[in-house]
C-alpha positions as CSV (number, residue, x, y, z in Angstrom):
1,X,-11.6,0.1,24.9
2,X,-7.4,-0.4,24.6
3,X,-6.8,-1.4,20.7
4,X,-3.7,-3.0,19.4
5,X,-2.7,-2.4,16.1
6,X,-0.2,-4.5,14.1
7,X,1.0,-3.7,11.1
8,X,3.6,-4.3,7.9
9,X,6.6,-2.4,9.1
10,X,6.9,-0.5,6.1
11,X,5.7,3.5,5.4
12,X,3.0,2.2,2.6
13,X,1.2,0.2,5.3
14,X,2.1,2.4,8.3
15,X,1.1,5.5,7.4
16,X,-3.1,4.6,6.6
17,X,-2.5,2.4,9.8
18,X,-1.3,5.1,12.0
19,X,-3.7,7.8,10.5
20,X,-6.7,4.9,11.2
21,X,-5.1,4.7,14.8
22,X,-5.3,8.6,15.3
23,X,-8.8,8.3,14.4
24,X,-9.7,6.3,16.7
25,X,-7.6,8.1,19.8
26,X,-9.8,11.3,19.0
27,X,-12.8,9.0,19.2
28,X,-11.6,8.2,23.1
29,X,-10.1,4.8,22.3
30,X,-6.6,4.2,24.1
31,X,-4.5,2.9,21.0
32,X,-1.3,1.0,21.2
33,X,1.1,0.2,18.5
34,X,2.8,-3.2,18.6
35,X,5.7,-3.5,16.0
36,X,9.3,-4.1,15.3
37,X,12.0,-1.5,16.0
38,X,11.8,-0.2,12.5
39,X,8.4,1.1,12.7
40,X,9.2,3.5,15.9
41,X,9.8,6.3,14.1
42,X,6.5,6.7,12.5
43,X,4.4,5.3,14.9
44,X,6.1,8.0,17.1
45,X,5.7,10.8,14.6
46,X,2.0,10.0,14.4
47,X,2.2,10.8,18.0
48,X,1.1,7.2,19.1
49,X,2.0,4.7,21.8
50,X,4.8,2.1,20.5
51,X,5.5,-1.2,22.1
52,X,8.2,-3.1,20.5
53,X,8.3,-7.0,20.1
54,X,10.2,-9.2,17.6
55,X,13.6,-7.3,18.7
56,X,15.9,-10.1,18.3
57,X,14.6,-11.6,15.5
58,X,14.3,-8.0,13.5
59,X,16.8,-5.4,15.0
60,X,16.8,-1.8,13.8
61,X,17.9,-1.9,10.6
62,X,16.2,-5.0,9.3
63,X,13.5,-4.1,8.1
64,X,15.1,-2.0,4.9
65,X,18.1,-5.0,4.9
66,X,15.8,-7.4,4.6
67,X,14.3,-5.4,1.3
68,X,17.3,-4.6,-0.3
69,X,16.9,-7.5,-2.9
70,X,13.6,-6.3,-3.4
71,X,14.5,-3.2,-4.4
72,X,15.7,-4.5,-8.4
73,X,12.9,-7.3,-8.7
74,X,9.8,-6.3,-10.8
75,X,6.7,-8.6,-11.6
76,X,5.6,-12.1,-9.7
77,X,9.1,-11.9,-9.3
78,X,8.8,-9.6,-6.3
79,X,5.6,-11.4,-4.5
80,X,7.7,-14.5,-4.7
81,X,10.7,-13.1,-3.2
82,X,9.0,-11.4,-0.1
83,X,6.7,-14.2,0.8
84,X,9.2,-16.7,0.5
85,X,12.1,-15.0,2.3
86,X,10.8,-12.3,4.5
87,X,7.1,-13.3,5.6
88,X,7.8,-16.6,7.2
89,X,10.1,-15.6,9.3
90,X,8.5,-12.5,10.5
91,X,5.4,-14.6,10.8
92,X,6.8,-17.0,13.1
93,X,8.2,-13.7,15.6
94,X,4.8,-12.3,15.6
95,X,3.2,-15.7,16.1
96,X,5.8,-16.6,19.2
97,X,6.0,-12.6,20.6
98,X,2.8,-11.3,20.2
99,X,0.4,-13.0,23.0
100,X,3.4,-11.4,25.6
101,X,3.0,-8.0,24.5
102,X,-1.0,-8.2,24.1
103,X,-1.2,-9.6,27.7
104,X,1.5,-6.9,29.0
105,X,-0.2,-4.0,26.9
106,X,-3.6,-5.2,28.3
107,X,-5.1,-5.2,24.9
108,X,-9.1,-5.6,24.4
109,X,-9.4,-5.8,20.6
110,X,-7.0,-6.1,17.8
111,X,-6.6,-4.0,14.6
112,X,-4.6,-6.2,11.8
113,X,-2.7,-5.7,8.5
114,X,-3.8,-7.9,6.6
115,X,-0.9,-8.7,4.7
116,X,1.3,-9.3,7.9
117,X,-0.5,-13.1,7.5
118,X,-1.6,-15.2,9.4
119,X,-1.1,-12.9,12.7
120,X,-5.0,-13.2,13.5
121,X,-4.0,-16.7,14.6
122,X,-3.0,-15.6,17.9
123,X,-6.4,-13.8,18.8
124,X,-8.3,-16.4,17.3
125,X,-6.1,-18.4,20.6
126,X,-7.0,-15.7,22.9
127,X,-10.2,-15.4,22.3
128,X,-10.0,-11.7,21.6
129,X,-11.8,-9.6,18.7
130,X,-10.0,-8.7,15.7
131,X,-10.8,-6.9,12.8
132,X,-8.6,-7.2,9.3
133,X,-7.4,-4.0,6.9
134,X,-6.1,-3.4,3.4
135,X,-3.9,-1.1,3.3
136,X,-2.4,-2.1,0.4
137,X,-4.9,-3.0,-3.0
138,X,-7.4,-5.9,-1.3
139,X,-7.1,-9.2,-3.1
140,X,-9.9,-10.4,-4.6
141,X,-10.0,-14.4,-4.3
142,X,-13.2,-15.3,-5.7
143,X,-12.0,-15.2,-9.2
144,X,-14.7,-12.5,-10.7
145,X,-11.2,-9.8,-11.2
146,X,-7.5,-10.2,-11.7
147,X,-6.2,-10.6,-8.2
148,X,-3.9,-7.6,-7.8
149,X,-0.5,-9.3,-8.1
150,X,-1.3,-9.9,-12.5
151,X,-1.2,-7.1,-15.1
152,X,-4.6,-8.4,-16.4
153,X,-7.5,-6.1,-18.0
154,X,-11.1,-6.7,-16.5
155,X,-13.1,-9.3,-18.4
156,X,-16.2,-10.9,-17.7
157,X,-15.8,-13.2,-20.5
158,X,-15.5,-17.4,-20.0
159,X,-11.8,-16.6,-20.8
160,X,-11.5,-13.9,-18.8
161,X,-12.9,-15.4,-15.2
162,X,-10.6,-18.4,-16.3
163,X,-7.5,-16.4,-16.4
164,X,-8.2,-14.9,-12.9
165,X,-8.5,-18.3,-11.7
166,X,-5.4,-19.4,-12.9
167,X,-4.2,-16.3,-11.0
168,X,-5.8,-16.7,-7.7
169,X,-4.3,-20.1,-7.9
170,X,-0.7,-19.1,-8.6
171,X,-1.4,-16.9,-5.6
172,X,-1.9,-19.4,-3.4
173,X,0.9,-21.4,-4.5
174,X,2.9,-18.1,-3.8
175,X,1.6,-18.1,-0.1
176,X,2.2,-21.3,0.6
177,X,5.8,-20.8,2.7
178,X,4.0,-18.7,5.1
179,X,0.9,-20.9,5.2
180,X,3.3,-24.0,6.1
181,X,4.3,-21.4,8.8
182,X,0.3,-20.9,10.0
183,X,-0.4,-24.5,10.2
184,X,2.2,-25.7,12.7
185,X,1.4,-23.1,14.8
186,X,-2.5,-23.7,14.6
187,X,-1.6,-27.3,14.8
188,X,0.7,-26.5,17.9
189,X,-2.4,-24.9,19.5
190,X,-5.3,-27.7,18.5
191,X,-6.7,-24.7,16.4
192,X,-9.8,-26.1,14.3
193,X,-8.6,-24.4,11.2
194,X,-9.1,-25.3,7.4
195,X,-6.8,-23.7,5.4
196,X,-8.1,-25.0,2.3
197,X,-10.7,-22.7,2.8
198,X,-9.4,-19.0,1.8
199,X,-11.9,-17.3,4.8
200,X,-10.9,-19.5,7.2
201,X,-9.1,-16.9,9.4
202,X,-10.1,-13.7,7.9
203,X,-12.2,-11.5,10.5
204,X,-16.0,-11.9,11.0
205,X,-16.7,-9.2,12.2
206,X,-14.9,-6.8,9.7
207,X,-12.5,-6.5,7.0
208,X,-11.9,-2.8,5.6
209,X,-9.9,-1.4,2.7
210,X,-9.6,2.2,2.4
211,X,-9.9,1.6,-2.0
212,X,-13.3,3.6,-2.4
213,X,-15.4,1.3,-3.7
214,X,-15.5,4.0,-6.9
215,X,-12.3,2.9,-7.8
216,X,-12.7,-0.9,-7.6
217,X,-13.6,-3.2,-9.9
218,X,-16.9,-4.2,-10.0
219,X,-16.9,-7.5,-7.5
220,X,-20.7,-8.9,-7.7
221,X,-19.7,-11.1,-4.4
222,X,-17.9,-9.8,-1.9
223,X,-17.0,-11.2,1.4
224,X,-19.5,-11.1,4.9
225,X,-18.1,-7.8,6.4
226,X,-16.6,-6.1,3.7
227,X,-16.2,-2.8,4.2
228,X,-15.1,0.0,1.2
229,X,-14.0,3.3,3.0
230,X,-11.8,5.6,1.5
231,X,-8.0,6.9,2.1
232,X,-6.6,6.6,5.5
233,X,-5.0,10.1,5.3
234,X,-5.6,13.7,6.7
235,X,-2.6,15.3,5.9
236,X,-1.2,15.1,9.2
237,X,0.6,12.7,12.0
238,X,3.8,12.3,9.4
239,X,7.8,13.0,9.5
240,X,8.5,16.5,8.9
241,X,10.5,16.9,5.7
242,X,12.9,19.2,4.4
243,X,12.1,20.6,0.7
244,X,13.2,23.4,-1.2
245,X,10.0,24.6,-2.7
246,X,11.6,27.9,-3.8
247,X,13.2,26.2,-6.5
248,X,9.5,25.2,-8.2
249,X,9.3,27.7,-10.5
250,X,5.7,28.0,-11.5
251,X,5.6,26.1,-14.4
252,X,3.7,23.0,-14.5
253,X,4.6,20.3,-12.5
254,X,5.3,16.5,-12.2
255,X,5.8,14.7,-9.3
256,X,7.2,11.4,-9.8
257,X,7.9,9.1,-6.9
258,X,8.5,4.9,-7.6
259,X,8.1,4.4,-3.2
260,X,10.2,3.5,-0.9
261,X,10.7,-0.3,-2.0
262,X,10.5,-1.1,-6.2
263,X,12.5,1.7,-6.0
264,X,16.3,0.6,-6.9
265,X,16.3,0.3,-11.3
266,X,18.7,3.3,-11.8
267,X,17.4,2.3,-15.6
268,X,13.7,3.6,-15.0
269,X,15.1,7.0,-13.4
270,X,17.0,7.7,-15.9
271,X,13.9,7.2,-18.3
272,X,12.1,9.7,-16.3
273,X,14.3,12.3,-16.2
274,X,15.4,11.7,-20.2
275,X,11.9,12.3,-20.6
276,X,11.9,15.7,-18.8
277,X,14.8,16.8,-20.3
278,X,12.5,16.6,-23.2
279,X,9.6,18.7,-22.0
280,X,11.4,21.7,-21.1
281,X,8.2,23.6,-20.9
282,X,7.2,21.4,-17.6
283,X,9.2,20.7,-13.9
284,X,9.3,17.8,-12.1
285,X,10.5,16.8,-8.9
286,X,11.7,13.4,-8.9
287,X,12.0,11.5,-5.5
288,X,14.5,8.6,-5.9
289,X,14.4,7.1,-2.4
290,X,17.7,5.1,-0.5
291,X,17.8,2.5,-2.8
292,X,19.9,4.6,-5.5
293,X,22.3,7.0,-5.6
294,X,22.4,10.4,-7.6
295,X,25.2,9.8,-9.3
296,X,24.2,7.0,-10.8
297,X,21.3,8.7,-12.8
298,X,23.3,11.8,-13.9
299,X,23.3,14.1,-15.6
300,X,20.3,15.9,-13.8
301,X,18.0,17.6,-16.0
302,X,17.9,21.9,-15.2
303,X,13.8,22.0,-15.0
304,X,14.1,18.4,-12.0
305,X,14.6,18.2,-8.6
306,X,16.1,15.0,-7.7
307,X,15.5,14.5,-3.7
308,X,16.0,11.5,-2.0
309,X,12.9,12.0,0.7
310,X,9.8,14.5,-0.3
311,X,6.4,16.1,1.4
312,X,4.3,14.1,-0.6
313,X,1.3,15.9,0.2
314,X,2.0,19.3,-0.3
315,X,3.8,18.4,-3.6
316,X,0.6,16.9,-5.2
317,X,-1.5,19.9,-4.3
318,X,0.9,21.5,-6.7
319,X,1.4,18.9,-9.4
320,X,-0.5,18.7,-13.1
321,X,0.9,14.7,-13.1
322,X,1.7,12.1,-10.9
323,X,4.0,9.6,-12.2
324,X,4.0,7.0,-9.9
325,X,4.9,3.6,-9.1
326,X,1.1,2.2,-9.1
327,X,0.9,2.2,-5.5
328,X,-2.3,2.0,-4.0
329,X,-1.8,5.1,-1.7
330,X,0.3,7.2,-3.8
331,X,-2.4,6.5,-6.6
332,X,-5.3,7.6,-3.6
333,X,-3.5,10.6,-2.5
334,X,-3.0,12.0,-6.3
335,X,-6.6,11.4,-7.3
336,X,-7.4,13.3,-3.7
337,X,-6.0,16.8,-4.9
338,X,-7.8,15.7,-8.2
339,X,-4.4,14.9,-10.2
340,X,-4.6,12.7,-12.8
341,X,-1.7,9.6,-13.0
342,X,1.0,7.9,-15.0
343,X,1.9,4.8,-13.7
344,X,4.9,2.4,-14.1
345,X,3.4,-0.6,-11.7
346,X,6.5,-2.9,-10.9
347,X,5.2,-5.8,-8.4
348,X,2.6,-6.5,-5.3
349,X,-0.2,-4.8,-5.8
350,X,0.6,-2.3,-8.4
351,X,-0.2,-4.2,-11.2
352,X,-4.0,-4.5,-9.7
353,X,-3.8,-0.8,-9.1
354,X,-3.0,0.4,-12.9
355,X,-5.4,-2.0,-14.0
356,X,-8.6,0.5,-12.1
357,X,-6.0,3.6,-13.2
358,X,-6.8,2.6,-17.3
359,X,-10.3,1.3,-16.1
360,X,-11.7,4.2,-14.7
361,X,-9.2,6.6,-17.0
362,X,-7.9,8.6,-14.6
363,X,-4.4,8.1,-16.5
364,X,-2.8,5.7,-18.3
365,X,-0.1,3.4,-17.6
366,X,3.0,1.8,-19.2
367,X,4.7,-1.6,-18.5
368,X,8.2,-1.3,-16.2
369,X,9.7,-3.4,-18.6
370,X,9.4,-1.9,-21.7
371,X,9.3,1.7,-20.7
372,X,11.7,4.4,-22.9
373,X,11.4,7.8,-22.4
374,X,10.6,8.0,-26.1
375,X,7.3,6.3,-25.1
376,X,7.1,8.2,-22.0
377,X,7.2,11.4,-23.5
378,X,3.7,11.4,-25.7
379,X,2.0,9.7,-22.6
380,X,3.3,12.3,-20.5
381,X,1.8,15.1,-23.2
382,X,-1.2,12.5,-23.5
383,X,-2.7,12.7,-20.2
384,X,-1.7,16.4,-19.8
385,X,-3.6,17.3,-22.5
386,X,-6.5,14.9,-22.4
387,X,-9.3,16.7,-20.1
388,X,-10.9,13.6,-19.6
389,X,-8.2,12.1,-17.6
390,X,-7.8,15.3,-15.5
391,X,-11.9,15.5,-15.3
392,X,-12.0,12.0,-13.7
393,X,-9.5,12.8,-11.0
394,X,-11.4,15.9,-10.2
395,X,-14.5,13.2,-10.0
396,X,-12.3,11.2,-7.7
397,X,-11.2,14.2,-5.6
398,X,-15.0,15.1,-4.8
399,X,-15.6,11.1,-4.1
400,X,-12.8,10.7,-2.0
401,X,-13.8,14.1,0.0
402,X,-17.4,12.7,0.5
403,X,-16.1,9.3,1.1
404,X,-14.3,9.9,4.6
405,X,-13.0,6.9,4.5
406,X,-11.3,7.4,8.0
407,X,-14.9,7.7,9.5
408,X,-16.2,5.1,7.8
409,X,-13.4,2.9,9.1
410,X,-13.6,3.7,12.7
411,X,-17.5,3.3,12.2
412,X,-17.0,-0.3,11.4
413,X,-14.4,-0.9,13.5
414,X,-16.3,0.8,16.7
415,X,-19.5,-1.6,15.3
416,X,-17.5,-4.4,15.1
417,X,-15.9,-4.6,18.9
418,X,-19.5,-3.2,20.0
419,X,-17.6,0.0,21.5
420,X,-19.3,2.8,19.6
């Protein structure tokens, strides 16, 4: 069977979807990439076949343009930003584009982002099978957890399930922009569609997250199809990057990475490194991203590296600490080499995702806003010296190892296009 995938054209959604993709090429599948110019170079590097559509509408270079503004944003703020400016338009491309390149790739069966919304429109058109995956956080719609977007802690009380209502409703105020977008097409198309009901378009025949279901919130109802897996990474198919490792000295170290997008407050760098000035018994290597520059968060302490790019990986099979920006698979990757978390969640999904770090205490997390690096400091000695937060990521490491989530994943997908 030829499978399309389609994904967010940024490395946090690309790299599980590529990894899922190279999954499913060793299974025999022929797998084809369809995706704006931006996301060539790691489709390529993962060693896939790349078909580019949407090249007027998003040149090279628009992608990390377009998220420039982004970059400073924390809370709601961030979710409202990107859906309001950036998803429409790139909805309506895909929308207009994307039957084209599925009919000139020759495309069976369709593997979607969910987060690039509303694309499942045009197989639902076609006629063609599709299947949905998180690779961000899911969000949880039924109102029995926080949907991801809200700092909220996990109650089951009357007060509790009514503040996650009044969340999943904000949310779907938030979509709204890119729903307006969804409904002339489907209305364009005589597409029987209610979009007052939340399902309406999702797949039914299977939607997958690679969380582990370990590290979820416990969701009494969850959706026909729903699928928990694990991380959609192997350590392999990724840019080759240069990194001075013979500068790590031995001592114990701290990786800290905020991604590639939240990633432009010089003020929470300069935290970070203020706090490892301070704990001259420890390294870190801090990865600052494009969104900065170094001279703006000088002076460097002598026990960091300050890079602007970093082998992930290999650096957290070295690392005592993550500090991270609460992303879902920085936080997965970490808790796969059995390294326990700090995280500093800023928007999307990474409020959701501290919320299961301080739930299932594999670290502890502080609010973007607030953070000092005189609070930093004692959670940084806090979860280094607590063995019950490194314990729990060693629990995690083992679940995540059994979990093989990229098996499990191309299991249901295989099931769900009857192709196994």
């Amino acid at each position: 069977m030829r499978l399309g995938f389609i994904s967010m054209p940024l490395a946090g959604h690309l790299n599980p979807m590529t990894a899922l993709a190279r999954k499913l090429k060793s299974r025999g599948h022929e797998t084809v990439f369809i995706g704006v110019p931006d996301a060539a170079p790691i489709v390529k590097a993962a060693g896939l076949d790349f078909v580019p559509f949407c090249e007027k509408e998003f040149p090279a270079g628009a992608v990390s343009k377009g998220y420039i503004p982004v970059a400073k944003l924390q809370g709601l703020a961030v979710a409202e930003y990107s859906i309001r400016e950036l998803h429409p338009k790139r909805c309506q491309a895909a929308l207009q584009h994307l039957p084209e390149k599925l009919a000139d790739a020759k495309i069976d069966a369709l593997v979607i982002d969910t987060v690039h919304f509303f694309v499942e429109l045009v197989p639902i058109r076609l006629g063609m099978p599709y299947v949905h995956i998180w690779n961000v956080l899911h969000l949880d719609r039924s109102g029995q957890t926080p949907p991801c977007f809200f700092d909220l802690p996990h109650e089951t009380s009357a007060e509790g399930l009514a503040r996650n209502w009044q969340g999943v409703k904000r949310v779907h105020e938030l979509l709204s922009p890119v729903v307006a977008v969804a409904k002339e097409n489907a209305a364009a198309y005589k597409l029987d569609i209610d979009f007052n009901d939340w399902n309406s378009t999702a797949s039914k025949l299977a939607i997958i997250t690679q969380t582990p279901k370990e590290f979820d919130l416990p969701i009494p109802k969850l959706p026909s199809k729903f699928h928990y897996a694990g991380p959609f990474h192997d350590g392999r198919g990724r840019e080759p990057i240069d990194f001075p490792f013979e500068q790590l000295t031995g001592q114990p170290l701290i990786y800290a990475s905020m991604g590639t997008l939240l990633n432009g407050m010089e003020r929470v760098y300069r935290e970070i490194l203020e706090s490892i000035r301070n704990c001259s018994d420890l390294q870190a290597v801090v990865v600052i991203g494009r969104n900065i520059r170094r001279e703006d968060i000088e002076p460097i302490p002598a026990n960091a590296i300050v890079v602007t790019r970093a082998p992930q990986l290999e650096l957290l099979r070295r690392a005592a600490l993550c500090i991270t920006h609460a992303g879902i698979n920085t936080a997965l990757e970490a808790l796969a080499e059995g390294v326990p978390l700090l995280g500093i969640p800023v928007g999307f999904d990474q409020p959701g995702v501290a919320t299961r770090i301080k739930y299932h205490r594999v670290g502890d997390c502080i609010d973007v806003g607030a953070m000092k690096s005189e609070s930093l400091i004692p959670m940084i000695r806090k979860v280094l010296a607590d063995a019950s937060y490194r314990d729990n990521a060693i629990r995690f490491k083992k679940i995540i190892r059994d979990a093989q989530g990229l098996d499990v994943a191309a299991d249901a997908i295989e099931q769900a296009f009857d192709c196994g």
